[in-house]
C-alpha positions in Angstrom: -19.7 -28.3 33.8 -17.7 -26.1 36.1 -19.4 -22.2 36.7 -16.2 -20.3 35.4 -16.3 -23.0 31.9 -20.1 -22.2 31.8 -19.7 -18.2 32.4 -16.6 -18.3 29.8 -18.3 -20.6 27.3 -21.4 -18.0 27.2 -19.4 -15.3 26.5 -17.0 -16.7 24.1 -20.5 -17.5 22.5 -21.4 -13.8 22.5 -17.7 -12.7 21.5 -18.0 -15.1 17.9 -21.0 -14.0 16.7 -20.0 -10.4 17.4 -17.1 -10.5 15.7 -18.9 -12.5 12.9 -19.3 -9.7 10.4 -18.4 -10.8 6.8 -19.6 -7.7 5.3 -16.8 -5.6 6.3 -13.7 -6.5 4.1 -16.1 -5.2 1.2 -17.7 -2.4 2.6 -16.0 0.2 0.5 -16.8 -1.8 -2.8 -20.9 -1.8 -0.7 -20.5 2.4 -0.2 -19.6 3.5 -3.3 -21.0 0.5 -5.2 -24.6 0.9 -7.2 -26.5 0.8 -4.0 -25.2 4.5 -3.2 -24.7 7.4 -4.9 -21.6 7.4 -2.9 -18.3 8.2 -4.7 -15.0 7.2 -2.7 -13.7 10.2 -2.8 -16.5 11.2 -0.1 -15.9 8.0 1.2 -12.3 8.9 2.5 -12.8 12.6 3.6 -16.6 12.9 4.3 -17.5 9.2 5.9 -15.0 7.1 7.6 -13.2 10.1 9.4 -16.0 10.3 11.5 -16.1 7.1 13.0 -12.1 7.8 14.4 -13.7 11.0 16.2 -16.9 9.0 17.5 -14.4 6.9 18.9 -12.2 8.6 20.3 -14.9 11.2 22.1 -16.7 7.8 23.7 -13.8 5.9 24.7 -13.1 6.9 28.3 -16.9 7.2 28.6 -17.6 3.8 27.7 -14.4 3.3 30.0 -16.0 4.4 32.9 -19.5 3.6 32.0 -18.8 -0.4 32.0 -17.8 0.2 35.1 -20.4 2.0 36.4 -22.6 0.1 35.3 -20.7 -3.6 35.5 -20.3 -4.8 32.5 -23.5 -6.5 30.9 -25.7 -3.8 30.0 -22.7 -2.3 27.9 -22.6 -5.6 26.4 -25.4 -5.6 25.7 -26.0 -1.6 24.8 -22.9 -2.9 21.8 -24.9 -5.5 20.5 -27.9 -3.1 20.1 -25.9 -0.1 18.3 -24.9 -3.3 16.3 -28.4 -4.0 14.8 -28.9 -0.2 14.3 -25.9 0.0 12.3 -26.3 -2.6 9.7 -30.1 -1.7 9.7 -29.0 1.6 8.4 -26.5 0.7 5.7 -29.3 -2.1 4.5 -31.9 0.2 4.4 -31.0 3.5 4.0 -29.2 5.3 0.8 -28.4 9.3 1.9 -25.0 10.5 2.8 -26.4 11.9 6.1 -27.6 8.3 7.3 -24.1 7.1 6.4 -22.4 9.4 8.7 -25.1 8.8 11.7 -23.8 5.2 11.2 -20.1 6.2 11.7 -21.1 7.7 15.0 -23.0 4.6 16.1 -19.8 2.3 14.7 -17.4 4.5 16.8 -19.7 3.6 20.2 -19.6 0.0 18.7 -15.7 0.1 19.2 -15.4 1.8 22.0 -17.9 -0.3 24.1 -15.7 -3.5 23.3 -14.0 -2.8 26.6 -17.0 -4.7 27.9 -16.2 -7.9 26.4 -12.8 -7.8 27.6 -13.3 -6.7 30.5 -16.2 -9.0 31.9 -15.3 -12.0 32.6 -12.2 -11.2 34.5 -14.8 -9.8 36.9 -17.0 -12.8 37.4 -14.2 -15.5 37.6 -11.5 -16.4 40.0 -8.2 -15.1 39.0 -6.4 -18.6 39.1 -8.7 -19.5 35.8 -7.7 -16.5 34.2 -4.9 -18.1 31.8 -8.2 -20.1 30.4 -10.5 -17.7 30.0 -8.2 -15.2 28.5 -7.3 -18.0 25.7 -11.1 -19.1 25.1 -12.0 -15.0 24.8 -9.5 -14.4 22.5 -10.0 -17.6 20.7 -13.6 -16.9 19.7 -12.7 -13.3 18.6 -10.3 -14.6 16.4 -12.1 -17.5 14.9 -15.1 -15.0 14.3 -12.8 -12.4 12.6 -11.1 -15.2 10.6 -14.4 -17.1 9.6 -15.4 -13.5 8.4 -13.2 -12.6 5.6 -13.1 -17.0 4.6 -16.9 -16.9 4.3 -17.0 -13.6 2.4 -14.4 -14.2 -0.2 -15.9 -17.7 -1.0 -19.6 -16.0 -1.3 -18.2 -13.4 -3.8 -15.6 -15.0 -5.6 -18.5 -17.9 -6.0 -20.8 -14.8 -7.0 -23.6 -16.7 -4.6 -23.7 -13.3 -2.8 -22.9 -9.5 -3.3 -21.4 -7.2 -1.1 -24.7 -5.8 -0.2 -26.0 -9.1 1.1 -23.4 -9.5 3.1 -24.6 -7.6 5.6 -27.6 -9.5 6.0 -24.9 -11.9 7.3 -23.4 -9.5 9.5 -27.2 -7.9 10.4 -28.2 -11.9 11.6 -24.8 -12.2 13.5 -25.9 -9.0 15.7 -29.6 -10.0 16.1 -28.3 -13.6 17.7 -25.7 -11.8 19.9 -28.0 -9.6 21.6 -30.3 -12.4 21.9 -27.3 -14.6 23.5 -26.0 -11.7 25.9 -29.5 -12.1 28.1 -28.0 -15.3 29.1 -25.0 -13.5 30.4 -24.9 -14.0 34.0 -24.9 -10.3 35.9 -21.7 -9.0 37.8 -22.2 -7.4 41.0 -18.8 -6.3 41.4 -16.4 -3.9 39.5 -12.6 -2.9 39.7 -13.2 0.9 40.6 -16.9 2.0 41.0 -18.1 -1.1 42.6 -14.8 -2.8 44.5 -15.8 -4.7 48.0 -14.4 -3.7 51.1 -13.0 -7.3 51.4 -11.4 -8.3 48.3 -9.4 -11.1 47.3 -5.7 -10.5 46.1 -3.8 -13.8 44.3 -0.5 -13.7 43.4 0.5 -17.1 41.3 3.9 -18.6 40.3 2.9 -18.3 36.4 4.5 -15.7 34.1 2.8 -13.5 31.8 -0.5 -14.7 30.2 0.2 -13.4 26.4 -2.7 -12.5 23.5 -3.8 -9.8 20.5 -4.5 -6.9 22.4 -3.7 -7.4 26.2 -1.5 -10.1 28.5 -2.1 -10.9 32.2 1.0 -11.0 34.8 1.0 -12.7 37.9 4.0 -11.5 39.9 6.2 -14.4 41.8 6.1 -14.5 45.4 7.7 -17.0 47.6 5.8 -17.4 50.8 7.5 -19.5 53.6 6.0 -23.4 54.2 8.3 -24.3 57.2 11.8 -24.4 55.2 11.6 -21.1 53.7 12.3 -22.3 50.5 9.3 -23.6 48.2 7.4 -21.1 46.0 3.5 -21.7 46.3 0.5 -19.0 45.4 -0.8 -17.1 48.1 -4.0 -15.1 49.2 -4.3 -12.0 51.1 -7.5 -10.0 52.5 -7.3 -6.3 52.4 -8.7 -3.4 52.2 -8.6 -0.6 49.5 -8.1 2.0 52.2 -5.5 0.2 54.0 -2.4 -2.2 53.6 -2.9 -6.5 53.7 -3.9 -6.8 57.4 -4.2 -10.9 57.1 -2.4 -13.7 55.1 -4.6 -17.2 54.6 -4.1 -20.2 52.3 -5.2 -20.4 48.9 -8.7 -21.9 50.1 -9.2 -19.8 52.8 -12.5 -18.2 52.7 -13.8 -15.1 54.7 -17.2 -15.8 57.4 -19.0 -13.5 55.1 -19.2 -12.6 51.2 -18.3 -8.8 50.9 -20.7 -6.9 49.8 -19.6 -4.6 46.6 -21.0 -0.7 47.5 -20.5 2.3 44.9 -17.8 4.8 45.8 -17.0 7.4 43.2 -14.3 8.7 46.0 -12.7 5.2 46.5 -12.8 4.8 42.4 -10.8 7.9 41.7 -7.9 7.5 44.3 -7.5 3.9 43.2 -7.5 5.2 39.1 -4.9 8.3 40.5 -3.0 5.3 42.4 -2.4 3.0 39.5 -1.7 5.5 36.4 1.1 6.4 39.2 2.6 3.5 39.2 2.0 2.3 36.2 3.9 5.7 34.2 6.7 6.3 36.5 8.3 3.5 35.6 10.6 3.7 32.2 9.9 0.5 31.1 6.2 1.4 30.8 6.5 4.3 29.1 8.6 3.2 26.5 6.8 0.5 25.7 3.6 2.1 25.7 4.6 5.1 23.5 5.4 2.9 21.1 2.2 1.0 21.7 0.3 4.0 21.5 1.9 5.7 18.1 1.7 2.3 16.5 -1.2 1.4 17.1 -2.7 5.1 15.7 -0.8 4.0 12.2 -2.3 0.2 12.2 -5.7 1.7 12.7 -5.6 4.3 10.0 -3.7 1.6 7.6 -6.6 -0.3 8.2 -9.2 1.9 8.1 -8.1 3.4 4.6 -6.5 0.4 2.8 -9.8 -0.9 1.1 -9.8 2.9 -0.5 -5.8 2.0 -2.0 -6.9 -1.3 -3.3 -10.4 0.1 -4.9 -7.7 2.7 -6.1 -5.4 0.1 -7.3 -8.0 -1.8 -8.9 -10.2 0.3 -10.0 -12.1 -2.4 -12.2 -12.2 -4.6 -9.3 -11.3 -7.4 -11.4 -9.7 -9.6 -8.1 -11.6 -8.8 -5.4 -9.4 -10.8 -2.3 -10.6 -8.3 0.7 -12.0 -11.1 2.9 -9.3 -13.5 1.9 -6.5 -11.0 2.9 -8.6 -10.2 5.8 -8.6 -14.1 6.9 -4.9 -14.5 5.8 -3.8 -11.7 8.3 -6.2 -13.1 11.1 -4.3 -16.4 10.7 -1.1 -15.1 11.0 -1.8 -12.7 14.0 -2.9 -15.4 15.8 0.5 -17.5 14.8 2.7 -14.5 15.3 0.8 -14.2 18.7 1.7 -17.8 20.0 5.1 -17.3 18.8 5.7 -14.4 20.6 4.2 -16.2 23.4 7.2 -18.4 23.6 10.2 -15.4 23.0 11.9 -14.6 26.3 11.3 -11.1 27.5 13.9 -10.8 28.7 15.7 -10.7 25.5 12.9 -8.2 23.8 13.8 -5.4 27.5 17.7 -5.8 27.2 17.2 -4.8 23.1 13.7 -3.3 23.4 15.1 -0.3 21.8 17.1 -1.8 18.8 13.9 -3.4 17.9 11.1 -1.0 18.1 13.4 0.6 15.6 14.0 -2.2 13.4 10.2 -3.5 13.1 9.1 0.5 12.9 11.2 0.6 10.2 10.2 -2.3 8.3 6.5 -1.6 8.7 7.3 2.1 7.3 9.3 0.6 4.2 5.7 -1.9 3.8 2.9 0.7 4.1 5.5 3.7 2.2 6.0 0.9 -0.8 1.8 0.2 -0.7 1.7 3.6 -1.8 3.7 2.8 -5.1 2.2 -0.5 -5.7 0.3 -0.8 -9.1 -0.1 -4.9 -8.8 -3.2 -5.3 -6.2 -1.5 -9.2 -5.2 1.5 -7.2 -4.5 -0.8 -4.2 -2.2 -2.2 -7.1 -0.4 1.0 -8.9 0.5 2.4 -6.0 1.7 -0.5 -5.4 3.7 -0.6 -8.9 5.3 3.6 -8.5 6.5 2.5 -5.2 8.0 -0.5 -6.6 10.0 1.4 -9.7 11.3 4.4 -7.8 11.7 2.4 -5.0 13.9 0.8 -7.9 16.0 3.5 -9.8 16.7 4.9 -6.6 18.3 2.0 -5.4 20.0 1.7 -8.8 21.9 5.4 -8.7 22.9 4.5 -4.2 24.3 1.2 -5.8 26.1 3.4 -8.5 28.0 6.3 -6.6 28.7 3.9 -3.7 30.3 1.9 -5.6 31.8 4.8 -7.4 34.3 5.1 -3.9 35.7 1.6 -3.2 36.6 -0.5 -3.6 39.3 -3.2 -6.7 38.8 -6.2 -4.6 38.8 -5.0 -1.7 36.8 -4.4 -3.4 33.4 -7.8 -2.5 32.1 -6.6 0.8 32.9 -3.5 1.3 31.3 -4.3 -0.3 28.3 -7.4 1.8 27.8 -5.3 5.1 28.4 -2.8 3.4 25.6 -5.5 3.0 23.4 -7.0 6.5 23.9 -3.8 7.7 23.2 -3.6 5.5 20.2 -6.9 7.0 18.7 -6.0 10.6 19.5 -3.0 10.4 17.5 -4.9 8.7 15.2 -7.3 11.5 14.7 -4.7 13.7 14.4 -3.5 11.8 11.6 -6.5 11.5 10.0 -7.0 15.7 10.3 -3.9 15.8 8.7 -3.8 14.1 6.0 -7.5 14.1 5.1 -9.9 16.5 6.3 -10.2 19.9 4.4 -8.1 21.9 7.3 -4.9 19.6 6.1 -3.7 18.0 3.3 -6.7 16.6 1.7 -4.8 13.3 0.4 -5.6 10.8 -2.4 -5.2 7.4 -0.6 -1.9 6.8 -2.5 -0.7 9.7 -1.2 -1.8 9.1 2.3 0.1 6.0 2.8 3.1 7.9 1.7 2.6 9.9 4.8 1.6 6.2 6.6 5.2 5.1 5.3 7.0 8.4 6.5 5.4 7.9 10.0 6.6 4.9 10.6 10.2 5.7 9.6 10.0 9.0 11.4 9.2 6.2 15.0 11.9 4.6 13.7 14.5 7.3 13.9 13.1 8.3 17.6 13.9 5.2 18.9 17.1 4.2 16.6 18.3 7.9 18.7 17.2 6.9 22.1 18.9 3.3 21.4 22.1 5.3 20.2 21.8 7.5 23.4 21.2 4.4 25.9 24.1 3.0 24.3 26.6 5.6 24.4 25.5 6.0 27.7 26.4 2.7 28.9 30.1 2.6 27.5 31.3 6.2 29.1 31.6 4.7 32.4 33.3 2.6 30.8 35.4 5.0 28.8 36.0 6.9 31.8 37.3 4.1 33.6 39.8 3.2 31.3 41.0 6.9 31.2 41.3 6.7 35.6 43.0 3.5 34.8 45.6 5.1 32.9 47.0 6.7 35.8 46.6 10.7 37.2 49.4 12.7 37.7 51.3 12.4 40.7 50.3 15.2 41.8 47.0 14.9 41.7 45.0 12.6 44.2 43.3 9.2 42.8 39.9 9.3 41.4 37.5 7.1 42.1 36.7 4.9 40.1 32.9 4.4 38.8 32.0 1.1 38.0 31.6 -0.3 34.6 28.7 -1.9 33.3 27.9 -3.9 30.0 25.7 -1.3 28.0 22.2 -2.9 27.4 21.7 -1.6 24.0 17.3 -1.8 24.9 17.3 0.0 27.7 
């Protein structure tokens, strides 16, 4: 077996059983069931709130952190807070311990980055497309096999909720146990970068999944006629411009030796949020990104309170299988997006931020009427798939304007973003400084969120488009003819308006 297969094998390994955590489409019916004197009520303003701050105080920490530290002992620092957590809710009954565990579950989150992150710095970048798939892959299949394998066990009535999570709890146990095998990384993009260091550029386009996509930039590089494309490799250092161009097998005298520079990590972190944000393109796209990502969090986060709501007598109880429905069609909505030109989502990028904002706005706004809990899961299901097949299209489209080694980056400070807003949301409409909302009520305000994104971007469409017809408009005026006595005008050139951007 090749080393990259074996390295991304191992970790796809780690990455299932991680993700392998049936207990969780139930764990609202588990809190406030008999196990707890837990009522949901205290649930939605007293518990899961604090996770969303836990999170979003440790995510640039655990940003930097795997860095620092390269990867496999925040791997394996996850799988440990994993064990603690589930420990907790299976052995413990107070309020207190319940919130401790939110602060552990927003590390647990936060230190994902590690996952994603670590085998794109142990492997060659010409088997990224691979690796990225087989990553992605075993999340999904772990997520999916999750809310299948619960729903059977309950709607069988061979398990409760509660011993669901000595599912989850033996899931945890064997990926810590599997991350020893992880092989070590003694390099890094920032903190640890070589003074030598290998830059590919390949002929491939963007390399699309849930949650981040890979570019490769084209590059033609001259082979005697000037005229056939073909990857190439350049040595270089950090400090300086490409000094040397060699084949794509070309291999220096000496392996480069990766040192720690905190100096050399923060101009190359100031270098790529430049120019990554001052280009329009990213910015729009990761806005949206950002502010919808904060609303498909919280919709998620909350929507096991609606449905207990909804059903108070929990007479259907289809959590996991909603769960493994929307995992199913993520994935599908992914590949399709996969094979949808960009092209055609930058030149309407606009028009359809608005529409899709819109439509998940009208889903969540309507869960909040619902009374039929079929109907509340359907609705969730469209807005999930709908929301991932959009956040895969924002992830590809950004990443063609970035810099290779600054996609961890940028997508990290999208997602901080994402969970500030979402902790906004969450003081808002929950917490006893705001509005102290019922869940019904707070996916009103869900609903009106996503309609108010839509109206920004329906009036930045309307503004890009106006503004690409008065050139035309004015040139039809010149055209018209000046008075005599007047000199000609030039005439500015008229362009097609393109109604995205």
């Amino acid at each position: 077996m090749q080393p990259w297969l074996k390295v991304s094998l191992l970790l796809c390994v780690f990455g299932f059983f991680r993700e392998l955590r049936p207990s969780e489409p139930f764990v609202t019916e588990f809190l406030s069931g008999e196990w707890r004197d837990i009522e949901p009520e205290q649930l939605n303003r007293d518990v899961y709130p604090i996770g969303t701050y836990s999170h979003l105080g440790l995510l640039v920490f655990m940003f930097l952190l795997t860095d620092i530290l390269r990867y496999k002992s925040i791997i394996m620092f996850s799988a440990c807070v994993g064990i603690v957590i589930w420990s907790l809710l299976l052995w413990t009954e107070s309020l207190a311990a319940l919130q401790v565990v939110q602060v552990l579950y927003g590390a647990y989150m936060a230190s994902e980055v590690a996952y994603y992150t670590y085998i794109y710095a142990k492997i060659d970048r010409e088997k990224y497309q691979q690796v990225t798939g087989n990553t992605r892959a075993a999340v999904l299949l772990g997520r999916f096999l999750s809310g299948v394998v619960s729903q059977v066990l309950i709607s069988t009535g061979a398990m409760d909720v509660r011993d669901l999570n000595y599912i989850t709890f033996g899931a945890q146990t064997f990926s810590l146990l599997w991350s020893f095998v992880l092989p070590s990384v003694r390099t890094s993009v920032y903190f640890y970068s070589p003074a030598l260091r290998y830059t590919f550029t390949a002929t491939a386009g963007a390399i699309i999944y849930v949650g981040f996509s890979f570019h490769y930039p084209r590059t033609t590089a001259s082979d005697g006629t000037g005229t056939q494309q073909r990857p190439v490799a350049t040595i270089a250092t950090i400090e300086h411009p490409p000094e040397a161009t060699l084949g794509p097998k070309s291999k220096p005298a000496t392996a480069p030796r990766a040192t720690f520079s905190a100096s050399r990590a923060v101009r190359l972190l100031g270098r790529h949020f430049i120019a990554a944000y001052r280009q329009v393109p990213v910015v729009q796209w990761s806005l949206w990104w950002a502010l919808a990502m904060a609303g498909f969090i919280q919709v998620q986060v909350y929507v096991q309170l609606l449905w207990h709501e909804i059903d108070e007598d929990q007479g259907t109880l289809f959590n996991g299988g909603a769960e493994a429905v929307l995992t199913l069609l993520g994935a599908l909505s992914a590949i399709i997006a996969g094979y949808v030109a960009n092209r055609i989502f930058e030149r309407w990028a606009l028009w359809m931020l608005t529409v899709c904002s819109g439509l998940q706005g009208g889903l969540v706004l309507y869960s909040g009427f619902a009374t039929n809990i079929w109907v509340a899961y359907t609705l969730y299901i469209l807005f999930g798939a709908l929301y991932l097949f959009m956040i895969t299209m924002a992830s590809a489209i950004v990443a063609k304007y970035l810099e290779e080694d600054s996609f961890g980056l940028i997508f990290g400070i999208n997602t901080f973003v994402a969970i500030g807003v979402q902790a906004l949301l969450t003081l808002a409409t929950i917490s006893e400084r705001g509005l102290m909302l019922d869940p019904r009520e707070q996916f009103k305000v869900y609903g009106g969120y996503f309609l108010v994104l839509s109206i920004i971007y329906l009036i930045a469409a309307v503004v890009s488009f106006t503004s690409g017809l008065w050139p035309c408009w004015r040139s039809q005026e010149i055209k018209d003819g000046p008075p005599e006595s007047q000199p000609p005008v030039p005439v500015p050139p008229c362009r097609t308006p393109s109604l995205g951007q």
